[in-house]
N, C-alpha and C positions, 0 to 999 in steps of 0.2 A: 504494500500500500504506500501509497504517496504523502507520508506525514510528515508534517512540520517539525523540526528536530528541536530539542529540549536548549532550552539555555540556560549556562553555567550561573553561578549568584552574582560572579561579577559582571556579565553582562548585563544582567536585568537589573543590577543596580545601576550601572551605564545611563543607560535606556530611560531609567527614572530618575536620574538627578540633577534634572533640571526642575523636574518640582519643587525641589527647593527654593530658585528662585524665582518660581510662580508665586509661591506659599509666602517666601518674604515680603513682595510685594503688596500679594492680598495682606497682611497682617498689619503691614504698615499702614496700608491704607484703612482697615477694619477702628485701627487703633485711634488714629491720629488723625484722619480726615476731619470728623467735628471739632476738634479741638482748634485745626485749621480755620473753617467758615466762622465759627464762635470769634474767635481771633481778628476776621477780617470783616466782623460786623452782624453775621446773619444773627436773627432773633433763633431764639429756641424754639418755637411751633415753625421756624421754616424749614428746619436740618431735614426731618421727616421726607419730604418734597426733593428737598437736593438731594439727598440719598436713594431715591427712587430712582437717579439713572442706574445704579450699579447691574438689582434683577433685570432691567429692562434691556438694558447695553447687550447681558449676557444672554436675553432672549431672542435678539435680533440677530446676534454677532455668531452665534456659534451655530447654529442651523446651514447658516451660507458659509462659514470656513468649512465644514466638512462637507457641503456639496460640494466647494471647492476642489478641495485636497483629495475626494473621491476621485477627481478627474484630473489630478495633477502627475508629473512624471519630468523629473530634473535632475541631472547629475547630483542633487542633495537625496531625490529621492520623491517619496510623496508627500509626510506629513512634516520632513524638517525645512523647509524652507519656511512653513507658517511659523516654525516656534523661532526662528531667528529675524522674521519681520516682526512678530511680534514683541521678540524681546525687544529689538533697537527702540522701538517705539512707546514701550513701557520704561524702558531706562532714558528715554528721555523726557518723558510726563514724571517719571521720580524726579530726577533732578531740576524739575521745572517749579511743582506744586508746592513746596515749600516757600519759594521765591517770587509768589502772586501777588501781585499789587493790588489786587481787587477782588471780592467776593465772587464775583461774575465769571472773571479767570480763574479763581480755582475750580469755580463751580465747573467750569468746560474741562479741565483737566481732568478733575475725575473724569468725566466721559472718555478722554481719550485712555486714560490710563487705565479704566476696569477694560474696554477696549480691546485694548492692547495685551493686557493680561490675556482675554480670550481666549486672544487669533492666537495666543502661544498655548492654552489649557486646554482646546479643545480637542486638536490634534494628539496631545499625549494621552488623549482615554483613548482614542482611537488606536495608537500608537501597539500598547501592549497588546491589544485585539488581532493586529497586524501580527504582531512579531512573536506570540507566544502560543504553543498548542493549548489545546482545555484544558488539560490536567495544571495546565503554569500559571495560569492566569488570577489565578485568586492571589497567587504570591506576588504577582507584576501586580496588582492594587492595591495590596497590603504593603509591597515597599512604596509606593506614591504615597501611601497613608502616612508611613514611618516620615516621609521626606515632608509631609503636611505638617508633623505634628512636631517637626525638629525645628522648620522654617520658623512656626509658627511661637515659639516658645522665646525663640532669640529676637524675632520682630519684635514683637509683644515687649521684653522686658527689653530690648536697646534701649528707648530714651530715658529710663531711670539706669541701667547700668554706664548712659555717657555722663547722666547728673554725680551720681559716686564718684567720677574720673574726672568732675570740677568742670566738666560742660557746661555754661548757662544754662537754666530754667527755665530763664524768666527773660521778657525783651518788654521794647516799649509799646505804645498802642499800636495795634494794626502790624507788629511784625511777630514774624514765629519763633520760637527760642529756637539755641542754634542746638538743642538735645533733639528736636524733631528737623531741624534742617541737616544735622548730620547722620542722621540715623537714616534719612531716604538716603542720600546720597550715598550710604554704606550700603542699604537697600539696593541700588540701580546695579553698583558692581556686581554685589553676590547677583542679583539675576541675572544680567550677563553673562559674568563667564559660568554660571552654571548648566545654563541654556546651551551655552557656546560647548560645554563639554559633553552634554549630551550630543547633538550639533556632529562633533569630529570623532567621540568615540563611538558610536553606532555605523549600522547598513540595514537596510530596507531591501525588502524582496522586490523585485520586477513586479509591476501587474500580472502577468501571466505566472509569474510564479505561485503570486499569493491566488488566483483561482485555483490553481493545479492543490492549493494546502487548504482550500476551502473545506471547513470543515460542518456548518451549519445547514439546516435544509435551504432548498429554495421557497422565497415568500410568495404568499400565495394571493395573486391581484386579483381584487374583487371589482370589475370595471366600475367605472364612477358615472352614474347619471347624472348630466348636465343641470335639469330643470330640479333635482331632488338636491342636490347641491344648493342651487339659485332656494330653494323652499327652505334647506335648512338655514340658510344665511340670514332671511331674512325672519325666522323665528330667534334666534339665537341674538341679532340685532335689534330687533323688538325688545327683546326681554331689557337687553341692554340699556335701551333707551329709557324702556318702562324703572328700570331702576334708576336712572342718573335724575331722571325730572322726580320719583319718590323723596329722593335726598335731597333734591331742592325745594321741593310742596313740605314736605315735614322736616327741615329742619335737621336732619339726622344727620350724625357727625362726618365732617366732609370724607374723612378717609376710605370713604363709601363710596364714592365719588370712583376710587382705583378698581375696585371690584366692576363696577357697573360697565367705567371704561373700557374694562379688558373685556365683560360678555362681549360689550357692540363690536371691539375690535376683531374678536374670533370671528363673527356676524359678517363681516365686512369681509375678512380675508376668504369665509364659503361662498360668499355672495361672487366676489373675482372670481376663483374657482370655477363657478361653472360659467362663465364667459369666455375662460382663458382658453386659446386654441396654442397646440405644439406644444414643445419641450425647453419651457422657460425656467431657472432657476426657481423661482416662485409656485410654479406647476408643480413641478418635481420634485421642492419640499412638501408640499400641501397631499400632493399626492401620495408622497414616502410616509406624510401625516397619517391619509387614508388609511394606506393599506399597512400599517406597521403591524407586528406579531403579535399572536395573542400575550404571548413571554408578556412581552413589552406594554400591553396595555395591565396586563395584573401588575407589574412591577411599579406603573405607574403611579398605581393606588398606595403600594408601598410606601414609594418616596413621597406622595402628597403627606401623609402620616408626620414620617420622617421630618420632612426640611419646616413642614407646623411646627413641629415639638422645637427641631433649633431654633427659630424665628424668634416663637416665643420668650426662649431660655437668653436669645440675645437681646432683645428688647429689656425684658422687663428684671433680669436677674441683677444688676445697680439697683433699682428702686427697691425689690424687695427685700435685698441683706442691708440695705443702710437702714428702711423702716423696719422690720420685723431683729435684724439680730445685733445692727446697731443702735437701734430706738432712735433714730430723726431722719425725716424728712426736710431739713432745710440744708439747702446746697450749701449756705455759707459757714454748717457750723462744723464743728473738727471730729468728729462724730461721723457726720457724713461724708467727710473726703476721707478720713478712715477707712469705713467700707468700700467706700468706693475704691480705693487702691487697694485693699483686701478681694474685690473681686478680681482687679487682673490679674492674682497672683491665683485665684481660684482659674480663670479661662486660663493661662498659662500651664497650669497643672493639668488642665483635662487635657491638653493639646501635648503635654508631653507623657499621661498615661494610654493617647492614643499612639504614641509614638511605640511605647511597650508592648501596645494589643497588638500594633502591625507586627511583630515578631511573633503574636501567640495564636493569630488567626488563622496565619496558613495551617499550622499544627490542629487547629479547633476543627477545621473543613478537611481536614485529610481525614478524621476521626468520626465528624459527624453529619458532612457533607454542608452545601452551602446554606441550606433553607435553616437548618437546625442549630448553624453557628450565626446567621444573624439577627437568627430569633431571640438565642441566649445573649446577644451582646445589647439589644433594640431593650428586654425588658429588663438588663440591668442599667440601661440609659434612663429608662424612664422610673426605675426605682429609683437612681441617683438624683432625680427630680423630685420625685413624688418628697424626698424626703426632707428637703427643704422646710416643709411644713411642721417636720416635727425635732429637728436637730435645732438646739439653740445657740450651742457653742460656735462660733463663728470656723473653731480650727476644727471640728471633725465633720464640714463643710464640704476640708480636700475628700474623706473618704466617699463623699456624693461624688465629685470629679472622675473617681476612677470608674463606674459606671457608666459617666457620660462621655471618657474617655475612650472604651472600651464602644460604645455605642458609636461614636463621631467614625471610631477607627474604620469599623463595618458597613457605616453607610457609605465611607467613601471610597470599599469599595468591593464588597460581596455584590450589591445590587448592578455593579458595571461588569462582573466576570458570571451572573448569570444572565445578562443583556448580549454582551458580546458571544456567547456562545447560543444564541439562537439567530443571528444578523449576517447575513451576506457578506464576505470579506468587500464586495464594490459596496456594499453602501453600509459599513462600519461608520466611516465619518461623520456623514449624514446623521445617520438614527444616534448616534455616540452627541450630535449637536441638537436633535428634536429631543433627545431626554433630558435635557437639559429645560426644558418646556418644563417639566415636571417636577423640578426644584426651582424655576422662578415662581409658579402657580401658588402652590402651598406660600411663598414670601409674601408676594400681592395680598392672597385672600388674609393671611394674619395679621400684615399691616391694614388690612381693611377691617376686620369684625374683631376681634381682639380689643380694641381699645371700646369699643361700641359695646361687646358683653360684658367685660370689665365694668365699664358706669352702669352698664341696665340691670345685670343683675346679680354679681359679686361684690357688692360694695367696692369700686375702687380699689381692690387691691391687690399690686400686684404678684402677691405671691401667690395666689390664684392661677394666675399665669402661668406660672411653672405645676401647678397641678396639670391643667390644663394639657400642657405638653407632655407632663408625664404619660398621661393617659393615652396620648394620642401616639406617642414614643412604642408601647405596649404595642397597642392598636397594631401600627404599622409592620410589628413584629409576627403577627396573627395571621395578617395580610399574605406574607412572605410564602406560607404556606402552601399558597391556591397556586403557587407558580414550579411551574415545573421545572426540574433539574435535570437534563438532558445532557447525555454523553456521545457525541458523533463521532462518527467514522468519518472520515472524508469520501469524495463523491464517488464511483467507482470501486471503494473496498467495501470492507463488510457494512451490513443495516446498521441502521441509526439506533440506540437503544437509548428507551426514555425511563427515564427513574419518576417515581409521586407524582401528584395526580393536580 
């Protein structure tokens, strides 16, 4: 049989260690971007809004780089030429965003710089799909996790470990301390040359190579009618509309406003769809939309679950350890910048016990298979949530961490090595950039109803939130289930044999 041959630890760590400077990147920006807008004026009920290009960027942006890179073939290969346009272009939104004269410029930076992260993050889920048989592949996500959760740790704590080193702090109005202006610019390098080292230490297979390793069934097209298309677009845009004019008739909290936006917009994109004649980039995602695997519609449920639960646990986890385990809600008092610096030693520590899980997960799925290792790791995320509620001590806090460590490790990436194993090697990229659909969705709808059941009927509080997410954390682990774990042969050799149901 014609199989993909296995690769060594140090290739596949090769392969993955440009996530790291994916991972810094995002962290820096995770960390320090409000601190940014706050700095160059924006009010606090506008961060919300400005931070709404990041899902959106990543919704528009990674769909079209893997139709891209589906079709691309260059002496770099297929999917490395995107992660070195992209780095260039994220190491230069690093060293730029710090250095904004205006609310307005950073505000466009971000855009270019989640962007730019992208067009380099997309093509690496794709990447291992490319370059690793089934049996490898849970290890090529768990070392991207490991490289997540290391990126993420040293991001996270740079600009207090450049303040220890007698970096400034603190600057005048409207300028950024030089702890976050040197901490990107530390940022831009690592992502560079780590991208760069992935970049020249890798090889890519031929297109003809990678059909001949094809290892997934062929997907199965369900033809699209034109006029059912046209009908569901504009039910879908109705709905849409019908909610944006509700939240403006009653008053209901704007962030409502994102939910309703995104129905009309799916509304609109069906509506095109059945108009669209031939084979336009647009078509041929919408279409790859249509007809994507059953896999991939259950998994989808999963990760809506999933990216709830973090959304949640990012938003609301400040508010609720400064009120409930520090006792104040007032930003100015010392109390609450306490916790609040106590929390990013709490995301710090999850991001570096996911760094742990990436070592323990491959070992978990050799043992237990995929479904049953991101079940165990989803309900001890959401236990590490749930528990929030009832730990008072602020230090045995970190032992919730390693739960949600253990859980962050597995989403990011059991659910891509049982994706990539039901997906056409031609259109890995593709469907690797529509799932991505399915962790901005769950972001939109919690920054939309979230703060809305919060005041209606949790009293305002946000450690509710993190109940919330636990549950849903669970949830999505239950989900996991329904999805099948399938072990292919490649085309040509023996049958395809499917495991659970």
């Amino acid at each position: 049989m014609n199989q993909k041959p296995q690769l060594s630890f140090w290739q596949i760590w090769n392969m993955c260690f440009g996530f790291l400077g994916i991972q810094f990147g995002f962290a820096l920006q995770n960390a320090n971007v409000s601190r940014i807008f706050q700095t160059l004026g924006a009010e606090m009920d506008a961060i919300p809004v400005l931070w709404i290009a990041a899902p959106l960027t990543g919704l528009i942006v990674q769909p079209i780089v893997g139709y891209m890179s589906d079709r691309t073939w260059t002496r770099l290969g297929r999917r490395r030429p995107y992660f070195l346009i992209g780095a260039v272009l994220a190491t230069l939104a690093l060293l730029a965003m710090p250095n904004s004269p205006t609310l307005w410029i950073a505000a466009g930076l971000l855009w270019v710089l989640d962007a730019s992260i992208n067009i380099s993050m997309e093509p690496f889920r794709a990447f291992v799909g490319d370059q690793l048989p089934v049996k490898q592949r849970a290890t090529g996500y768990a070392m991207q996790s490991f490289f997540i959760g290391i990126g993420s740790v040293i991001a996270s704590l740079l600009p207090f470990a450049l303040a220890k080193f007698g970096v400034g702090n603190t600057a005048g109005p409207g300028e950024v301390p030089d702890t976050v202006r040197w901490a990107f610019y530390f940022g831009a390098a690592v992502l560079l040359l780590s991208i760069l080292w992935t970049v020249l230490r890798t090889r890519e297979y031929p297109p003809e190579q990678l059909r001949a390793y094809d290892e997934a069934p062929p997907l199965a097209r369900r033809p699209a009618d034109p006029s059912r298309l046209r009908m569901q677009g504009l039910v879908w845009l109705a709905i849409g509309v019908a909610g944006l004019v509700a939240v403006a008739a009653f008053g209901l909290d704007k962030q409502l406003y994102i939910l309703g936006g995104g129905i009309a917009a799916y509304g609109l994109a069906l509506l095109a769809l059945g108009f669209i004649r031939g084979d336009s980039a647009f078509a041929s995602i919408m279409t790859d939309l249509h007809d994507m695997p059953l896999v991939m519609r259950k998994l989808a449920v999963v990760q809506f679950f999933s990216w709830f639960a973090l959304f949640a646990m990012w938003i609301y986890t400040t508010a609720a350890v400064t009120s409930v385990h520090f006792g104040s809600s007032d930003t100015a008092s010392a109390a609450y910048n306490e916790g609040a610096n106590w929390v990013g030693v709490l995301f710090a520590a999850y991001n570096g016990f996911a760094a742990l899980a990436a070592v323990i997960i491959p070992r978990m799925v050799k043992r237990w298979g995929l479904r049953v290792s991101h079940l165990v790791n989803t309900v001890l995320g959401g236990l590490g949530l749930l528990s929030f509620l009832f730990i008072r001590d602020p230090m045995w806090l970190l032992l919730s961490m390693v739960g949600v460590g253990f859980a962050w490790a597995s989403i990011l990436s059991l659910p891509y090595a049982l994706l990539s194993d039901a997906v056409p090697a031609q259109k890995m990229g593709v469907y690797m950039g529509i799932f991505n659909f399915f962790i901005v969705i769950p972001q939109l709808v919690a920054a939309s109803l979230l703060g809305f059941i919060l005041k209606s009927l949790l009293g305002n509080e946000p450690i509710q939130a993190l109940a919330i997410g636990g549950v849903s954390m669970i949830i999505s682990g239950l989900f996991v289930l329904r999805v099948r774990e399938p072990v292919y042969a490649p085309r040509g050799g023996a049958a395809a044999v499917g495991a659970g149901s």
